[in-house]
N, C-alpha and C positions, 0 to 999 in steps of 0.2 A: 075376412081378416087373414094376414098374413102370417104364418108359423115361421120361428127364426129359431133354433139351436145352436148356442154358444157354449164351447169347452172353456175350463179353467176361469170359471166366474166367481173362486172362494173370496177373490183382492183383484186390485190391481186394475188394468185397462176390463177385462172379463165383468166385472161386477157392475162398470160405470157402461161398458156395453149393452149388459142386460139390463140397467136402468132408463136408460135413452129410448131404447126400443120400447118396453113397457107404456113408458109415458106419451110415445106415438101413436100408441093402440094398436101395436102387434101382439100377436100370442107368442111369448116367450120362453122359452125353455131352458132355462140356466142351471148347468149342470158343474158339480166337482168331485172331488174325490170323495171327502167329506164335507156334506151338505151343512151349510148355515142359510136356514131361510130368513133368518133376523137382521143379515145384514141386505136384504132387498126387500124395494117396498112390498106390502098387500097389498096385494091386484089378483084382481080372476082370471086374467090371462097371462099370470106367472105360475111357473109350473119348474120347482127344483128338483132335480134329480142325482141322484149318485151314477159318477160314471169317471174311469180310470181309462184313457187312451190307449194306457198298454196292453190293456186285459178284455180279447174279443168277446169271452162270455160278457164282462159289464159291458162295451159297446151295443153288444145286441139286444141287452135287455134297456140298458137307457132308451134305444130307436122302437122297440117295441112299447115302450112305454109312452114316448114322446108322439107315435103317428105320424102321418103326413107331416113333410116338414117342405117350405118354400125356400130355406135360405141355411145355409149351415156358414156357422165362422169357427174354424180352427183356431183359438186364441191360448189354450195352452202349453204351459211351457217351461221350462226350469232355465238358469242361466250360471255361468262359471267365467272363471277369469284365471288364469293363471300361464304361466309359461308351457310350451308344449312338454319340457321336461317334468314338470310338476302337473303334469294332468295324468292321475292314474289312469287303467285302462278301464275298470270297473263304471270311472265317471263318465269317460266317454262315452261307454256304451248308454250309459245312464241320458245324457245329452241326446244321442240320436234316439233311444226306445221313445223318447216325449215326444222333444221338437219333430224329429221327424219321422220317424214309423209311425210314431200314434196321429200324426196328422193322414197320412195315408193311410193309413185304415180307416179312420173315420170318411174320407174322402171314397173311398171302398166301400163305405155299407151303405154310404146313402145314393151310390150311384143308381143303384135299379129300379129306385122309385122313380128319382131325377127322368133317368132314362126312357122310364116308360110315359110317364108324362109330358116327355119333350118340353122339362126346361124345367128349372132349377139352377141355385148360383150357390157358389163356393168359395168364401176368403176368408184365405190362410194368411193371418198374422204372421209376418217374418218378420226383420230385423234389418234399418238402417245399415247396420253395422257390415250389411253385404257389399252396401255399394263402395268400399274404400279397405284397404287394406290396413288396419290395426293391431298393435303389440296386443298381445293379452289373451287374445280372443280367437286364437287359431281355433279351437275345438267347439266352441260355442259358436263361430259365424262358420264354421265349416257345416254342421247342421240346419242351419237357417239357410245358408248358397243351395243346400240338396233340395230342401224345398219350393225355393225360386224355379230354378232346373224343373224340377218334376211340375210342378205347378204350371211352368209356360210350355212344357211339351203336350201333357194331359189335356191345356186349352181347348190346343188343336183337333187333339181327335174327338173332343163331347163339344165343340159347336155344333157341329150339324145333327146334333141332338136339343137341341136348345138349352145347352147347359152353358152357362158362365162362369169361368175361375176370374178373379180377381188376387193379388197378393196385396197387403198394407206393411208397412216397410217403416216402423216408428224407431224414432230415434233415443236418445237415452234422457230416461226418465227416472233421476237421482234418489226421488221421493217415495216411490214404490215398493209395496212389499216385495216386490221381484227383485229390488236390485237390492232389498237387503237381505233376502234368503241365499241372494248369492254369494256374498260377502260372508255370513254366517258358515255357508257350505266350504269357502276356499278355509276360514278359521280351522273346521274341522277335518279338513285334509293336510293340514298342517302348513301352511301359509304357502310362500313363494320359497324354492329352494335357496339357499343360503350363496351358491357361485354368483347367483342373478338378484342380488343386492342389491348392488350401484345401478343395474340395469334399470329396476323396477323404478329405485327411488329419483332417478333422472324421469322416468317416463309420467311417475305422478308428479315430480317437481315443474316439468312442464305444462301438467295440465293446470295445475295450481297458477302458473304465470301469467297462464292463458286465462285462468277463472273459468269461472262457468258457463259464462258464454251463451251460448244456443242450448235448450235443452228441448225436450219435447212434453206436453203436458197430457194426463188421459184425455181431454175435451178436442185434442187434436186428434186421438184415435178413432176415437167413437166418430168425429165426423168424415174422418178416412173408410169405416168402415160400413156409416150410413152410406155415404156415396158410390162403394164399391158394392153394396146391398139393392141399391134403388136407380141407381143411372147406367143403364146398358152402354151409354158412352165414355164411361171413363178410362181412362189408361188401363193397361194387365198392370202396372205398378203404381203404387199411391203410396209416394213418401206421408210421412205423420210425425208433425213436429218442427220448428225450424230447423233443428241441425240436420234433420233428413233430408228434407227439402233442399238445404245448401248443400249437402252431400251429392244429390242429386244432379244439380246444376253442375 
């Protein structure tokens, strides 16, 4: 039986990740900040743990808790929306400590088991939103591009360990606790600056024209993320969702 280690499974893509996998008959290890084992099924190969990406003491003790692991998914993550004028610098940092330090360190502590075993896989949940240039989004796809970046150079030097990195690349998923804690978090930074009005209200007037369009659903993640889990031949990048996918093209 296979061990899988998934971050950030309180909501969202993370929860419906550690449920897909449970129900395949892997041993599962769904991990968050604050643990709710209520909201995933009881199964004897689910195993919830407390663990914060930013904090190596909790890293190390979730991994010693967890054991042997065959497959890690970085799926953690916070999200923000605002003008680069209106993105304090506190938040920023806040953006890169999750998305991307805490994915590299997790990527970091499970290297030496990986290593020693010669072989072990890795994917890291990014973000559609890299493949195209959007208003809004500088600081938030600016941490998601770092881990594209580090994620397709790292590949390189743990093949010939038999390690595989994978990235999954979903696109926007309206309905999620992620995009309303991010909406919540821009409220409480005090919305969008007041010059960049007309700017904003043009850029949601057009999405609004355009509707909703393409969007991407969890059932698209989780099969992006089985694939990049279980098929040694799939691409280093796996859009997730239609609008990814078209992004993609």
């Amino acid at each position: 039986m296979k061990t899988i280690l998934i971050t950030g499974c309180s909501s969202g893509f993370g929860v419906e990740i550690a449920r897909f996998f449970v129900e395949k008959g892997w041993r599962v290890v769904a991990t968050m900040r604050t643990p709710r084992a209520d909201i995933l099924p009881v199964s004897d190969n689910l195993t919830v743990l407390t663990l914060d990406v930013r904090d190596p003491d909790s890293i190390r003790a979730a991994l010693d808790q967890a054991g042997p692991i065959d497959v890690l998914v970085n799926n953690a993550g916070i999200g923000w929306m605002n003008v680069v004028e209106g993105t304090p610098a506190d938040t920023l940092r806040d953006l890169f400590e999750t998305n991307t330090f805490g994915t590299i360190a997790m990527m970091q502590a499970v290297l030496p088991q990986f290593r020693e075993r010669r072989e072990g896989v890795i994917v890291n949940v990014s973000s559609g939103v890299t493949l195209k240039p959007l208003p809004l989004l500088a600081a938030y796809t600016a941490s998601k591009a770092a881990v594209n970046a580090f994620t397709e150079s790292a590949a390189i030097e743990l093949a010939p360990y038999g390690i595989r990195l994978r990235l999954v690349l979903p696109g926007r998923a309206p309905d999620t606790s992620f995009s309303q804690t991010a909406r919540g978090r821009l409220q409480d930074e005090g919305g969008f600056p007041a010059p960049y009005a007309d700017f904003v209200k043009e850029i949601f007037g057009a999405r609004e024209r355009q509707g909703d369009g393409l969007v991407t659903h969890p059932s698209d993640v989780v099969a992006a993320v089985w694939r990049a889990a279980t098929d040694p031949s799939s691409p280093m990048r796996i859009p997730a969702g239609a609008d990814a996918v078209a992004l993609a093209a």
